[in-house]
SETORSE-901291 format. One record per residue (C-alpha): chain; x, y, z. Coordinates in Angstrom, 3 decimals. Example, Ala and Ser with C-alpha at 12.3 -4.5 7.8 and 13.67 -1.06 7.14 Angstrom:
<pts>
PT,ch,X,Y,Z
PT,A,12.300,-4.500,7.800 .
PT,A,13.670,-1.060,7.140 .
</pts>
This chain:
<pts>
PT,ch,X,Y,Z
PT,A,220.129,110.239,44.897 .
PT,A,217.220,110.512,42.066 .
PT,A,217.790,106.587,41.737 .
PT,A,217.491,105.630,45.360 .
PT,A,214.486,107.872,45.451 .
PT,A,212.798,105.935,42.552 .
PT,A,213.801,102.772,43.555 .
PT,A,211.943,103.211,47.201 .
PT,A,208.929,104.414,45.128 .
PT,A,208.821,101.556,42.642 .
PT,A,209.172,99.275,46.201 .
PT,A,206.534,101.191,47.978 .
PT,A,203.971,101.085,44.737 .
PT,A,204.931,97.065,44.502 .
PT,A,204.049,96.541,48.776 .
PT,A,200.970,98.954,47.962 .
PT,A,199.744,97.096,44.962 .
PT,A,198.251,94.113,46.076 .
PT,A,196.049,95.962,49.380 .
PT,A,195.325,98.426,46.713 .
PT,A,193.920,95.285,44.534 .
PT,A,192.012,93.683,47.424 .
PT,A,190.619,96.943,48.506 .
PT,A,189.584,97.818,45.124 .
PT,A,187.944,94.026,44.828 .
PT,A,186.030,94.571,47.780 .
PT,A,184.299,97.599,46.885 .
PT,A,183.316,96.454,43.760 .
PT,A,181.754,93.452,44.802 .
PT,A,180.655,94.665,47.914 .
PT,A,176.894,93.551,48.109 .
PT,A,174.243,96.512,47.969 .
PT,A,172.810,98.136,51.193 .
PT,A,169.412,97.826,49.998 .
PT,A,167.064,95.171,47.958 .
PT,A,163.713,95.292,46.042 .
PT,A,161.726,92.114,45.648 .
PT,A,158.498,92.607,43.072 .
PT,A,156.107,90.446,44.828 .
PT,A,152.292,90.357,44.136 .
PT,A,149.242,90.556,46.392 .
PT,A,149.815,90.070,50.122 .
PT,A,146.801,87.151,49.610 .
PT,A,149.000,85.890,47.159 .
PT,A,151.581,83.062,47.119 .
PT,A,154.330,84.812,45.721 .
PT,A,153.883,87.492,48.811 .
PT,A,154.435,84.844,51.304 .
PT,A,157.605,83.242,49.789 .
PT,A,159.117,87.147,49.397 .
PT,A,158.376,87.548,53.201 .
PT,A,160.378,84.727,54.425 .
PT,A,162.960,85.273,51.525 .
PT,A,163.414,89.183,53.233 .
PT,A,163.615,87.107,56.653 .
PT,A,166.346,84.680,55.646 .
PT,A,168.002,87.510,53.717 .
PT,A,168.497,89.685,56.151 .
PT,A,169.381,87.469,58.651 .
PT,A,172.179,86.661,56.864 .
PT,A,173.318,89.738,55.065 .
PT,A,174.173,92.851,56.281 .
PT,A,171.345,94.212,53.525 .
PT,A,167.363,95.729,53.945 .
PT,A,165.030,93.811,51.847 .
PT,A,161.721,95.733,50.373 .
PT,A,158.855,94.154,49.506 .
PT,A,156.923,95.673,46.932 .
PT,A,153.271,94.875,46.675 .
PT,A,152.334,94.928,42.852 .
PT,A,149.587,93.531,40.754 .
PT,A,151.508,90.083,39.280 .
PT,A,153.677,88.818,36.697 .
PT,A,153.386,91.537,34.553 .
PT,A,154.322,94.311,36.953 .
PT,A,157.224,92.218,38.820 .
PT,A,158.532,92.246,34.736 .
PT,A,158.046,95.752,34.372 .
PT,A,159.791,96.422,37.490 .
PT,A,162.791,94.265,37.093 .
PT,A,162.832,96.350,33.501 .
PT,A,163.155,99.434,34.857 .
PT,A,165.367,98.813,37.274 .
PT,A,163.164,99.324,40.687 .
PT,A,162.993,96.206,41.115 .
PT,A,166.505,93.314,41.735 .
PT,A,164.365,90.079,42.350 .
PT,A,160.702,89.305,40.840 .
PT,A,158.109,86.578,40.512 .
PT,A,157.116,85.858,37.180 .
PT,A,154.704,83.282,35.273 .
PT,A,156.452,81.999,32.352 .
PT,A,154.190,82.768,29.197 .
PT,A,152.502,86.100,30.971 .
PT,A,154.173,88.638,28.897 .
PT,A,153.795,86.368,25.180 .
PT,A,149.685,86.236,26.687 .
PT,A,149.087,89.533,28.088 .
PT,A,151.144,91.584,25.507 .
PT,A,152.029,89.619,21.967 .
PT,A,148.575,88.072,21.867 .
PT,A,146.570,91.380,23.341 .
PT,A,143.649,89.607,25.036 .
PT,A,141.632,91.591,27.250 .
PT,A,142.330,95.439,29.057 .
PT,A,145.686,94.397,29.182 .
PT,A,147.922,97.626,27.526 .
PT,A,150.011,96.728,24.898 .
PT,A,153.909,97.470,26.010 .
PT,A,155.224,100.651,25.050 .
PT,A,157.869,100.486,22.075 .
PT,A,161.287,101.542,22.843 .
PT,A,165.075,99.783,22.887 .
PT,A,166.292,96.724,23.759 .
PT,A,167.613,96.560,27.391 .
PT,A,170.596,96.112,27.602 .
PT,A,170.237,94.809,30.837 .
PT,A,169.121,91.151,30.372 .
PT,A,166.172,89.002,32.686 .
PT,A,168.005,85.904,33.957 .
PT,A,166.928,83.140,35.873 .
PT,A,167.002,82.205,39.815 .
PT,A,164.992,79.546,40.739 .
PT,A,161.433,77.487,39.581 .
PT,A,159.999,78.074,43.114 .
PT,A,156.672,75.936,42.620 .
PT,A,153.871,74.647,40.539 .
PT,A,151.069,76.940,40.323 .
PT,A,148.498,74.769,39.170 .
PT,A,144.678,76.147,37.564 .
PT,A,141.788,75.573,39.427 .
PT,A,138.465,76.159,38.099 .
PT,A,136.290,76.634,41.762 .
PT,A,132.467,76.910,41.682 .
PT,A,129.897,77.217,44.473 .
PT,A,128.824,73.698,45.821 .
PT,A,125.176,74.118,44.422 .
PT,A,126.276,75.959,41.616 .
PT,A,123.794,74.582,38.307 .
PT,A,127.815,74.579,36.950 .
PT,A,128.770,71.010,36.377 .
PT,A,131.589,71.088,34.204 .
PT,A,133.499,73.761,32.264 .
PT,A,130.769,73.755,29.170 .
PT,A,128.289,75.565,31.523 .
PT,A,130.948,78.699,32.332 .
PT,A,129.241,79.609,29.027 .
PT,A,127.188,83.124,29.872 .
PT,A,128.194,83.174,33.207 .
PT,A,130.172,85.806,35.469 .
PT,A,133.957,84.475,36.009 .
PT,A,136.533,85.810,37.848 .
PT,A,139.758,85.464,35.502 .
PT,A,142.407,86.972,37.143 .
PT,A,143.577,91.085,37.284 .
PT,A,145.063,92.617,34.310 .
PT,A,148.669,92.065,34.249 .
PT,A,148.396,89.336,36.499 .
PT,A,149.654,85.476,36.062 .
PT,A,146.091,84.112,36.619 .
PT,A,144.591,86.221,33.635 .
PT,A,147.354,85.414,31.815 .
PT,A,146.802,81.334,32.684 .
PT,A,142.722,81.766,31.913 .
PT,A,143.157,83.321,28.561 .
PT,A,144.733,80.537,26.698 .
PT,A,142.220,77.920,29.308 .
PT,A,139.549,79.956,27.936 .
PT,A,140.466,79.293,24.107 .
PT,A,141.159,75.755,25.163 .
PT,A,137.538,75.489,26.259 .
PT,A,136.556,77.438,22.691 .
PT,A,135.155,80.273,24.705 .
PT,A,135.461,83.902,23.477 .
PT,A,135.324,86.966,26.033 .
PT,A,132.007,87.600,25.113 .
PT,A,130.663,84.718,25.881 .
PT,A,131.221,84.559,29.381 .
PT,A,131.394,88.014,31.602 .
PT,A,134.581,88.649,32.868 .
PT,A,135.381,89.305,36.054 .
PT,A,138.789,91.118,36.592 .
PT,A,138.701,90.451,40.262 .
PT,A,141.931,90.524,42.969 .
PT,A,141.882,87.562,45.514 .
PT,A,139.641,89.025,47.886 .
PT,A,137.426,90.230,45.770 .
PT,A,137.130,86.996,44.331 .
PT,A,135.878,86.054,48.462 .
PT,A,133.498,88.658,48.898 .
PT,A,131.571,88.611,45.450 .
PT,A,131.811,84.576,46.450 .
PT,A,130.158,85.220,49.816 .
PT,A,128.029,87.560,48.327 .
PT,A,126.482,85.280,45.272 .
PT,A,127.788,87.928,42.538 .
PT,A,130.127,85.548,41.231 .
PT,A,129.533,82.173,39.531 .
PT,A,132.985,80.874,38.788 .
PT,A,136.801,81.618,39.342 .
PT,A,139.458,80.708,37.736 .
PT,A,142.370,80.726,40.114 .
PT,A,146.327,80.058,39.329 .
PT,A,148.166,79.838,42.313 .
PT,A,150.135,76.744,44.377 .
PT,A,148.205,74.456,45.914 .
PT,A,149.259,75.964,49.449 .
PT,A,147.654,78.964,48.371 .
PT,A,145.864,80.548,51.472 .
PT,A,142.773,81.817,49.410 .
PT,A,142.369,77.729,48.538 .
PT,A,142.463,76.779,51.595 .
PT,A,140.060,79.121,52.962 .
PT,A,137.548,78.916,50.412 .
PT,A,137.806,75.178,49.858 .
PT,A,138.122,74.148,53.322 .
PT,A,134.347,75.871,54.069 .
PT,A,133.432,72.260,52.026 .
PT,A,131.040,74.575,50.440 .
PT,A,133.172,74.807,47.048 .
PT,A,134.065,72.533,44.295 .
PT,A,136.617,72.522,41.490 .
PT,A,135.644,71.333,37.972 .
PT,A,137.951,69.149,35.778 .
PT,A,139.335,70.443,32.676 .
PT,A,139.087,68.586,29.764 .
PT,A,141.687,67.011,26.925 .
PT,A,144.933,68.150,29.110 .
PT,A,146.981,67.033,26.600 .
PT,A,145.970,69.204,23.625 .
PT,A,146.201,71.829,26.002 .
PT,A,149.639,71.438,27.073 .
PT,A,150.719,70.569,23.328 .
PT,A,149.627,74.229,22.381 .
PT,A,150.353,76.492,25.803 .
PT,A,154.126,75.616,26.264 .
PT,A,154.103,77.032,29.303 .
PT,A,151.356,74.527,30.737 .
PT,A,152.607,70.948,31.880 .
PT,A,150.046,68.204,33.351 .
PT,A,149.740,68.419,37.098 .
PT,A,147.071,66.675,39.459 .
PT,A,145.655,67.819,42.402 .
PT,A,145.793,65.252,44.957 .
PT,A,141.982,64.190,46.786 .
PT,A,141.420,65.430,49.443 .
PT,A,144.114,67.860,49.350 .
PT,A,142.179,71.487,50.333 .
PT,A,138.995,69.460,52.387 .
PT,A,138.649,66.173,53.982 .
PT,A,136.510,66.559,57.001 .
PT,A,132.351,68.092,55.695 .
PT,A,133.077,67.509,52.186 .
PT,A,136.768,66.024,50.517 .
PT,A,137.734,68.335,48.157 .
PT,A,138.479,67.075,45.321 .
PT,A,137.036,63.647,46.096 .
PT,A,139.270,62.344,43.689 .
PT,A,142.984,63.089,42.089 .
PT,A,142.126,65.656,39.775 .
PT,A,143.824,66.145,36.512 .
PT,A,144.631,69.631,35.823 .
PT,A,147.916,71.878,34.142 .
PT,A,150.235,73.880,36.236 .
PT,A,153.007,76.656,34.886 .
PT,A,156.067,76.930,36.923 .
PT,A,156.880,79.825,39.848 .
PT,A,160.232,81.977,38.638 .
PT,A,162.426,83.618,40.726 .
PT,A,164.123,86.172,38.183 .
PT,A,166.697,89.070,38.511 .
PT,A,168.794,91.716,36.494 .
PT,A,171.977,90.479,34.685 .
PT,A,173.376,93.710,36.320 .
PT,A,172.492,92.502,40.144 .
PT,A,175.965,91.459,42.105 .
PT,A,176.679,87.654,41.437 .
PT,A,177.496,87.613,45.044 .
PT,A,173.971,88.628,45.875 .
PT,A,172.537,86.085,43.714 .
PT,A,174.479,83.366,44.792 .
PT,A,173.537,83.908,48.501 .
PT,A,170.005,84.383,47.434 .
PT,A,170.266,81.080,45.019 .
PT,A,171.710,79.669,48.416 .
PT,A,168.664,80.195,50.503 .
PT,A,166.111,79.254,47.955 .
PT,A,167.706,76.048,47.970 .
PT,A,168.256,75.335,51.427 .
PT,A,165.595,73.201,52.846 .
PT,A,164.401,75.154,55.750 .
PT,A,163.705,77.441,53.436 .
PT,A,161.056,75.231,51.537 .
PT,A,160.281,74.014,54.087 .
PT,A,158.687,76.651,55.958 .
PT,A,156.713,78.201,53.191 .
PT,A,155.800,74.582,51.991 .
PT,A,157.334,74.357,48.430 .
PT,A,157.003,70.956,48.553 .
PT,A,158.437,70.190,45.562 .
PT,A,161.668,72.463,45.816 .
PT,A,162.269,70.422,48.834 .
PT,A,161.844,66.933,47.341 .
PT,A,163.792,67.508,43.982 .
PT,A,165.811,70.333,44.879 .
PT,A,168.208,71.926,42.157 .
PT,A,166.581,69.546,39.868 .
PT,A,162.791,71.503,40.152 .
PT,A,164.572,74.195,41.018 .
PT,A,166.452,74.399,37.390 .
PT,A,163.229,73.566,35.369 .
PT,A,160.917,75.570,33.363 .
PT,A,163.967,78.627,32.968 .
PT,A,162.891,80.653,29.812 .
PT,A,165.536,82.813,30.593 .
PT,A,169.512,82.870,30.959 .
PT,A,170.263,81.875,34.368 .
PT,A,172.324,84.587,36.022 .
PT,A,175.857,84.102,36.123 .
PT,A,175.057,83.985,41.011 .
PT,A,172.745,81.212,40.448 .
PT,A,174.941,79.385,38.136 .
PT,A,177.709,79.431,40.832 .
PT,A,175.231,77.682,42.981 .
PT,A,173.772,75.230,40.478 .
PT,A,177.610,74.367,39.010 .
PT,A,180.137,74.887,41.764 .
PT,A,182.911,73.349,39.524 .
PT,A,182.437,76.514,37.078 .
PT,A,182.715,79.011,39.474 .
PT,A,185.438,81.719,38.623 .
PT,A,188.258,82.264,40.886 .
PT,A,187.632,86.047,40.916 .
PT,A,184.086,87.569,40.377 .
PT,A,183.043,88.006,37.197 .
PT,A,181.661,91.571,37.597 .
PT,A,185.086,93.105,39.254 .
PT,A,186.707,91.165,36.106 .
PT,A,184.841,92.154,33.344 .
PT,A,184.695,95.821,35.232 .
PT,A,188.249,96.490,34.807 .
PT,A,189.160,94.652,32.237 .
PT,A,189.910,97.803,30.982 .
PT,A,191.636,99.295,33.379 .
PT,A,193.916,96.008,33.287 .
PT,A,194.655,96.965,29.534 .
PT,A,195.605,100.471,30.780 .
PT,A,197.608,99.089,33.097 .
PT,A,199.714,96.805,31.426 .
PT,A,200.121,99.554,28.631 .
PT,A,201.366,101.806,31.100 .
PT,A,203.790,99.360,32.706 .
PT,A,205.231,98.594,29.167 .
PT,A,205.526,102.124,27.981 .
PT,A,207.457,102.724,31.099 .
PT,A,209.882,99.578,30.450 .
PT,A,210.460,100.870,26.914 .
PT,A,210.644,104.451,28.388 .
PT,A,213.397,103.255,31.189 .
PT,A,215.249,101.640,28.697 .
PT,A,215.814,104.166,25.789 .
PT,A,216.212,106.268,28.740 .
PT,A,219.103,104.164,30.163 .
PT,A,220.565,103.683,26.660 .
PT,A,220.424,107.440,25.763 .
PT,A,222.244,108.047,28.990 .
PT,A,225.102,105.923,28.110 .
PT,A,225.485,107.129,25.052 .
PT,A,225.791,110.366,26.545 .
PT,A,228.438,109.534,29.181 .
PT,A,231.935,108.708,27.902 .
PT,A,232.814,105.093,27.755 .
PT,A,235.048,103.650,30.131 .
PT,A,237.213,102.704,27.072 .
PT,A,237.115,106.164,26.094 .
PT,A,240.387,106.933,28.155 .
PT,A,242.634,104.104,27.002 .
PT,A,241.691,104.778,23.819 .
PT,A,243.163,108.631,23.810 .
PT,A,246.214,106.695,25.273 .
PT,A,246.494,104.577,22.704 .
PT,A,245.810,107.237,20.072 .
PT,A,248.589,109.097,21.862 .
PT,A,251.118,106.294,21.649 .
PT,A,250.671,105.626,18.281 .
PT,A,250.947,109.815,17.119 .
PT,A,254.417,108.938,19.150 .
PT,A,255.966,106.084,16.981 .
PT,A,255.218,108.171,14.053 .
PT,A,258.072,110.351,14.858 .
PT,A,260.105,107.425,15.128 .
PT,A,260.763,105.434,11.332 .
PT,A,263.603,103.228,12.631 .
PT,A,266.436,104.423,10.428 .
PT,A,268.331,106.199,13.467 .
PT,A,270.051,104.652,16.570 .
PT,A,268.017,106.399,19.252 .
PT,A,264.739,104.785,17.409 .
PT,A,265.300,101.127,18.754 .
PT,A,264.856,101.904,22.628 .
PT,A,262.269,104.443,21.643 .
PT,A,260.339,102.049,19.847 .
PT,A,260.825,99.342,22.779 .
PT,A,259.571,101.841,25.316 .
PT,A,256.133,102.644,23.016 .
PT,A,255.941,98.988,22.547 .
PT,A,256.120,98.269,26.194 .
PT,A,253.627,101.367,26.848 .
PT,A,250.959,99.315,24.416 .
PT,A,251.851,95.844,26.114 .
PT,A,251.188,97.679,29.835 .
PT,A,248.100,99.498,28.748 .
PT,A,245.878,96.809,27.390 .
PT,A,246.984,94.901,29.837 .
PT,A,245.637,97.315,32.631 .
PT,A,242.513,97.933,30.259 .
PT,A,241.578,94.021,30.950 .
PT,A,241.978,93.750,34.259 .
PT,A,238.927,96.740,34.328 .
PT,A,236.521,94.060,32.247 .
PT,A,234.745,91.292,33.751 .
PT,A,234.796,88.102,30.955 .
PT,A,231.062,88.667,30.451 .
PT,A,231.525,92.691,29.492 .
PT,A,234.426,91.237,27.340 .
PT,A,232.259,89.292,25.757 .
PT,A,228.773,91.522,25.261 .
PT,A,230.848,94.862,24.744 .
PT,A,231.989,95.543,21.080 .
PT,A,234.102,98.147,22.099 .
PT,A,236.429,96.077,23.435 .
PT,A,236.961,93.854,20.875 .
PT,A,237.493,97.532,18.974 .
PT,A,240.437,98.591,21.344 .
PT,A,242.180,94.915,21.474 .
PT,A,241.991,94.778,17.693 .
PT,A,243.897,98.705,17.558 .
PT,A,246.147,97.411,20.453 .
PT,A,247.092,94.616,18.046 .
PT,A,247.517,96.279,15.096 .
PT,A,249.440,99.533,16.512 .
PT,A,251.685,96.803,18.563 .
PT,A,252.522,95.200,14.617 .
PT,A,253.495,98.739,13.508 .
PT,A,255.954,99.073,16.066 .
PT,A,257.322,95.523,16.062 .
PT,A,257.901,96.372,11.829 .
PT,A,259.905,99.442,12.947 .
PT,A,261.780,97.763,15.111 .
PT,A,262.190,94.479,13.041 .
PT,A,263.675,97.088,10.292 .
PT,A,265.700,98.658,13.207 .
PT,A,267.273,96.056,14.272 .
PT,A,268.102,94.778,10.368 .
PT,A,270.416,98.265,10.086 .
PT,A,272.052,97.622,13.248 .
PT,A,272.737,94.115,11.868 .
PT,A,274.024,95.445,8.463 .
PT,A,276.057,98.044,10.231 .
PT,A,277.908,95.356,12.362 .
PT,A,278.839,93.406,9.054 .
PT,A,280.048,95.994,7.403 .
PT,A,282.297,97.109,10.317 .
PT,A,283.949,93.632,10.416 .
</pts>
């Protein structure tokens, strides 16, 4: 009964296992309920690509999206640190500028350990390329004269402070030669509007909507920056980039009149190592998709595709995006759920070989206990042969007594084989035991008898 009971549990357990497995699968790589994406300002251009990301995102997922308006690069970093944050724009080179080098009110990061969980790598969205805007009538004709004047470099933390600082030393002009002007987007338009400011440096995409307002007016110009190549030979993050004519004005004024030679850094798309690669590959997906770039114009995304999209990484690239990038690679089960119970895999398999060792001693001890199936012919044979001790062979009555035993020994093993299959014959030692004492007992009695049967002999001579 015990044994019928345990074999309709092992059954069960084996039918159970596998919806037990895919259950246990889909919960841990069921995709969160909620998102965070670090964006910037709502003026800015990484605002407007977060928007329509939370659009196509939710759309397709069953997820909410946040958007969480922050001050730029530095923040989005800080965020995606911390953990309040699972996507983030970033400017490559803002933390090395803002932090390692120390310019400006920027606050040095606080020390503390290594996170464990890594920054990894999405997307390069776009080019943000530098623009150095003046007023039309400004007595500013190239970047020499920024010297003493007021110029809007960016917010602290932000990727356009951290793009003017090294432009700055590129143009061999210290802090306090200039005054700084630590302005957001729209204060960079009112101060503008209002004559307070003589100069902005701006980092952003060319489809930038503060460009294209301010520009557009015809009553702004941008200045060319000088020896681009030195530039991008020391600022790694900088690569040459020109600004097509005509691209921001071409009605009152073209602005620029000509293709202007500037630098541009890239636009990341970053996330946790931690963040589901499920989520990241559906979010990789949708970056890449071309109604995506196309409807917030990332012009380039949608003319290279993966091929912009893969440049200018500075980080790992999460294992999601990967899957996206390199199909081929892609795991047949999800990294995360294996790596997540890998252990419980090793506990597993330990238990299911402790129990196979268990069952057998188990069976082994219980055969032991239980008395052998040979254990009854052997008694008989014992029995037989205690008999033909009594019997030497010297007397008449011993021959037919002896034949009987010897009969008794011939009929019992053959009975005892007919219980044994050929293979049990052949595994079990004890048999060869018990055919080996029918053998030897059946020689005992056949010596008897042999010496028997020489008296009689020498009886009947001796009578004649």
């Amino acid at each position: 009964m015990r044994r019928t009971i345990l074999k309709i549990l092992v059954v069960v357990l084996l039918i159970s296992l596998p919806v037990i497995l895919h259950q246990t699968y889909r919960w841990m790589t069921a995709l969160p309920d909620r998102i965070t994406i670090a964006a910037g300002h709502p003026e800015g251009r990484y605002y407007g690509v977060a928007e329509q990301l939370k659009a196509q995102l939710q759309e397709q997922l069953p997820i909410e999206v946040e958007i969480l308006q922050t001050e730029g690069s530095l923040e989005n970093m800080k965020l995606l640190r911390s953990g309040k944050a699972d996507l983030g724009f970033y400017q490559p080179g803002a933390e090395y500028v803002l932090i390692e080098r120390k310019p400006g009110p920027a606050a040095p990061r606080q020390a503390g350990p290594v996170e464990a969980d890594e920054i990894c790598f999405i997307a390069n969205l776009f080019s943000q390329a530098v623009h150095v805007v003046v007023p039309l009538d400004s007595e500013v004709r190239n970047v020499n004269d920024l010297k003493g004047k007021r110029v809007a470099i960016g917010q602290p933390g932000s990727g356009d402070l951290a793009a003017s600082l090294p432009l700055l030393e590129h143009l061999q002009l210290d802090l306090d030669e200039i005054r700084p002007a630590y302005l957001s987007y729209l204060e960079i338009e009112e101060e503008f509007g209002e004559n307070k400011l003589d100069a902005a440096i701006v980092t952003v995409g060319v489809e930038a909507p503060l460009l294209q307002k301010l520009l557009q007016t015809g009553q702004y110009r941008l200045l060319e920056i000088p020896y681009i190549g030195a530039l991008t030979r020391r600022e790694t993050q900088f690569y040459p980039y020109e600004i097509p004519a005509g691209m921001y004005s071409r009605k009152q004024r073209v602005v620029p009149e000509r293709n202007l030679p500037t630098v541009a850094c890239g636009a990341l798309l970053l996330t946790r190592e931690s963040v589901s690669d499920d989520l990241i590959t559906e979010v990789t997906t949708q970056v890449l998709h071309q109604n995506f770039s196309r409807q917030v114009h990332l012009n380039e995304l949608s003319a290279k595709g993966q091929t912009f999209a893969r440049e200018n990484q500075g980080f790992p690239m999460h294992d999601g995006a990967d899957h996206v990038y390199n199909p081929e690679l892609k795991p047949f089960m999800n990294s995360e759920f294996v790596e997540a119970t890998e252990g419980m895999r090793s506990f597993i398999v330990s238990i299911l070989i402790a129990g196979y060792l268990l069952f057998h001693w188990f069976q082994k001890r219980r055969e032991k206990s239980k008395e052998h199936r040979l254990d009854s012919y052997i008694r008989q044979l014992v029995e037989i042969e205690n008999q033909q001790m009594k019997f030497d062979g010297n007397k008449l009555q011993d021959g037919p007594a002896l034949i009987a035993l010897l009969d008794d020994v011939t009929s019992l093993r053959q009975h005892t084989l007919k219980q044994f299959s050929a293979h049990e014959l052949n595994e079990d030692r004890a048999t060869d035991v018990f055919l080996e004492m029918c053998h030897a007992l059946s020689d005992k009695i056949n010596a008897k008898l042999l010496g028997w049967k020489i008296d009689r002999l020498g009886e009947k001579i001796k009578d004649d």
